[in-house]
C-alpha positions in Angstrom: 13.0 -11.1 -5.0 16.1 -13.7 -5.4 16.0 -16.1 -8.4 17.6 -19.6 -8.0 21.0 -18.5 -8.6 21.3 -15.9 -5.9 21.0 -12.8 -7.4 18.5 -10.4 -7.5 15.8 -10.0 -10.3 14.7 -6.4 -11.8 10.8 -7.8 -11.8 10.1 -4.7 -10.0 10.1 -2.7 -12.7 7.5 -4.7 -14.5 3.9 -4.1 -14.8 2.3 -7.3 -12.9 -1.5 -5.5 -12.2 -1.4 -3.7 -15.7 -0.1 -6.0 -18.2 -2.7 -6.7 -20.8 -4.6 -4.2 -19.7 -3.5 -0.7 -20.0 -6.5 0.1 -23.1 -9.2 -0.6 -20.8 -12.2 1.3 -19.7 -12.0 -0.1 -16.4 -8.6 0.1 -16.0 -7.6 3.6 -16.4 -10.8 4.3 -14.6 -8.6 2.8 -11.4 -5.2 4.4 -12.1 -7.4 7.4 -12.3 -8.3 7.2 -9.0 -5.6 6.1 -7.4 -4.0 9.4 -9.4 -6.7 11.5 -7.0 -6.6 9.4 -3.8 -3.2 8.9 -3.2 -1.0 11.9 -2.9 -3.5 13.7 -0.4 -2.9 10.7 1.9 0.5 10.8 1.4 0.5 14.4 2.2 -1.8 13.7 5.4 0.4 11.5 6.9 3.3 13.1 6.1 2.4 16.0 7.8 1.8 14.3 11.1 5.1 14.0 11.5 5.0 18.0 12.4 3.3 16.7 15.4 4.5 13.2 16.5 7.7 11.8 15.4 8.8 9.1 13.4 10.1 7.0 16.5 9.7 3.7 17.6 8.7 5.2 21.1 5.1 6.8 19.7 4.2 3.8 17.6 0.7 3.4 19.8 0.2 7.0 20.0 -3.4 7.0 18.3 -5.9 10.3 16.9 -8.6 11.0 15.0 -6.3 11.8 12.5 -4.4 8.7 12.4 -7.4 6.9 12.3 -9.0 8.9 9.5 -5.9 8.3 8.1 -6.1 4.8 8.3 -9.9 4.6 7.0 -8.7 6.4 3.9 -6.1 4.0 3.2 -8.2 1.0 3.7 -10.9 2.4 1.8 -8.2 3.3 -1.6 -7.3 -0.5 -1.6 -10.6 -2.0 -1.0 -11.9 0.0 -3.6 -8.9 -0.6 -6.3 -8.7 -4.3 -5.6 -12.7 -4.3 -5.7 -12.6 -2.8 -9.4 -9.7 -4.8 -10.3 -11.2 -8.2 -9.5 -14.4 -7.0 -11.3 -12.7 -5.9 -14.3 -10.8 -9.0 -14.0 -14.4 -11.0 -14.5 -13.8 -12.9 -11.7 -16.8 -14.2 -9.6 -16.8 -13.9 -6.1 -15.6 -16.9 -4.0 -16.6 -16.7 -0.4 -19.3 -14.2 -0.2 -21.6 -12.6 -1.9 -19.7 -9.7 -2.8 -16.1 -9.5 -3.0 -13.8 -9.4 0.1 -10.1 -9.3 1.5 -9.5 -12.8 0.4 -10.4 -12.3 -3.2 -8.1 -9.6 -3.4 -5.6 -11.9 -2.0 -5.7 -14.4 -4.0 -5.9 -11.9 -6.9 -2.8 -10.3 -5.9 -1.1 -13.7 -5.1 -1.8 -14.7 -8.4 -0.6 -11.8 -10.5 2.4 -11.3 -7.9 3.5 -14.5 -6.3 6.1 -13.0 -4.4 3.6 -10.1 -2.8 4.5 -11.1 0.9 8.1 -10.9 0.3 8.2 -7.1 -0.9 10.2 -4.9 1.3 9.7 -1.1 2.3 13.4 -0.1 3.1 12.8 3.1 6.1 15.1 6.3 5.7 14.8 6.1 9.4 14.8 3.5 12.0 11.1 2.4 13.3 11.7 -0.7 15.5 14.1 -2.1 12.5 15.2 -0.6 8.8 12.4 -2.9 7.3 8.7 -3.3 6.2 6.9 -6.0 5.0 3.1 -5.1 4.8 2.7 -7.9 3.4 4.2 -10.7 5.1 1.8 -13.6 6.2 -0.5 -12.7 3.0 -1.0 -16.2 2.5 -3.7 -18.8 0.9 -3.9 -19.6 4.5 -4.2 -16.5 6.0 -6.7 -13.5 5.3 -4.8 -9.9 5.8 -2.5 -8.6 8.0 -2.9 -6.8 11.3 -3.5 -3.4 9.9 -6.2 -4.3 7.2 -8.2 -5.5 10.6 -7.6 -2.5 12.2 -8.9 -0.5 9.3 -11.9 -2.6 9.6 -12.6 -1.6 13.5 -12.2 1.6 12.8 -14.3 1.5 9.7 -17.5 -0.7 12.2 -16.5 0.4 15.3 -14.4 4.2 15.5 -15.4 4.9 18.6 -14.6 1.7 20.4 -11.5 1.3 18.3 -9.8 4.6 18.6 -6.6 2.9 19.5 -6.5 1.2 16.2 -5.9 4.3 14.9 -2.1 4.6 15.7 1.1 5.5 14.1 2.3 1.6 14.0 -0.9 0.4 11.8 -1.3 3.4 9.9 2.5 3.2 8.7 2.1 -0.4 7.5 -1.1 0.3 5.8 0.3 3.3 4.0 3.6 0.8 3.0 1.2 -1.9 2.1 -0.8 1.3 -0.4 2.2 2.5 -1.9 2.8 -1.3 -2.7 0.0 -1.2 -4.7 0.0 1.5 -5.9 3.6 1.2 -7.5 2.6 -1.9 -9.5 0.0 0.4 -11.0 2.4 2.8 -12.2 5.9 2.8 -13.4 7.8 4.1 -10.7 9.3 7.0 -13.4 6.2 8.2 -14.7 4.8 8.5 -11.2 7.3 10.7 -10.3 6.7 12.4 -13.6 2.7 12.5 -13.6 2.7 13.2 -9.8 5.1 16.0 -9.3 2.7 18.8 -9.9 0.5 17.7 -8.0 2.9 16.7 -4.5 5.8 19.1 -3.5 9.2 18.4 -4.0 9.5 17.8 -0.1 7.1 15.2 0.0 8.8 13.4 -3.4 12.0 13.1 -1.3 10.6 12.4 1.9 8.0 9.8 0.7 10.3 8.5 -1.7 13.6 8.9 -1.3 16.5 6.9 -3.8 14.3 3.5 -4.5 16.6 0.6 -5.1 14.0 -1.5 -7.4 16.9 -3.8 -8.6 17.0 -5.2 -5.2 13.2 -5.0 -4.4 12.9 -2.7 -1.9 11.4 0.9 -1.6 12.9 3.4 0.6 9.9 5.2 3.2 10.5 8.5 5.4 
């Protein structure tokens, strides 16, 4: 994030999701089980890469796995941004229950600058760069890889192919997204390191440059 004269802000190290509410019920309910949820998928997908590497060149190369993968991740953010809106008090706006675009406009409220949030890669994958969030709009409902969740999640058979290395990586970027503005990047490393190796710490997450917005990925 740039401020008007030029230079980066350190916003990132702020708590946009958790300010306010940190003492409530709901709330550690949802860092409790993003606590659970998260590191196994972290450890799932990082262990693809055994199998298929992290190259441009297999970014359609789809599974089971991947797809499973993919479900997961979907399923972890629906279910965070479902408790959080809830907690929130907020009434639905365009359904009955809640959907994608009251999470977004959630999120766009509490983070304005969501869509501009970078994932920096340790390794080339078409370019250095993420943004999972790009095009999260009021004018747009979710990126490509929130729809491809939801094929998979109606549809697995038919939509296989939607479970490939390209969407799963963006959703997974898009989840760590979250979940670092649930937790202060330290005490995540703190809290989570018994329960993650050391391996996946410094593959996963290797020298993050908050000051300048941007997490390092693989």
């Amino acid at each position: 994030m740039v401020d008007r004269s030029g230079a980066h802000t350190s916003v990132f190290w702020e708590h946009e999701l958790s300010r306010n509410y940190d003492e409530e019920e709901w709330f550690i309910q949802i860092k409790n089980y993003l606590k659970k949820r998260y590191p196994p998928i972290a450890n799932r997908l990082s262990n693809t890469f055994r199998y298929v590497d992290f190259h441009p060149s297999n970014k359609n190369i789809f599974s089971y796995e991947f797809a499973s993968i993919l479900r997961d991740i979907g399923s972890v953010f629906s279910s965070v941004l479902d408790s959080y809106v809830k907690g929130l008090g907020k009434e639905p706006q365009y359904q009955k229950n809640y959907d994608i675009r009251d999470y977004r406009d959630t999120l766009l409220e509490k983070i304005p600058y969501l869509p501009q949030i970078i994932i920096e890669l340790n390794e080339d994958f078409e370019n250095k760069y993420i943004i999972p969030f790009q095009g999260f709009t009021k004018n747009n409902i979710i990126s490509f890889w929130w729809e491809s969740y939801n094929a998979i999640k109606h549809r697995d058979i038919e939509s296989l192919s939607k479970g490939c290395l390209y969407n799963v990586l963006y959703g997974f970027c898009a989840l760590t997204i979250l979940y670092l503005r649930f937790y202060h990047f330290p005490t995540y490393l703190k809290e989570m390191y018994p329960v993650i190796s050391e391996n996946i710490i410094r593959n996963i997450f290797h020298d993050p440059d908050l000051s300048e917005g941007k997490y390092k990925l693989f």
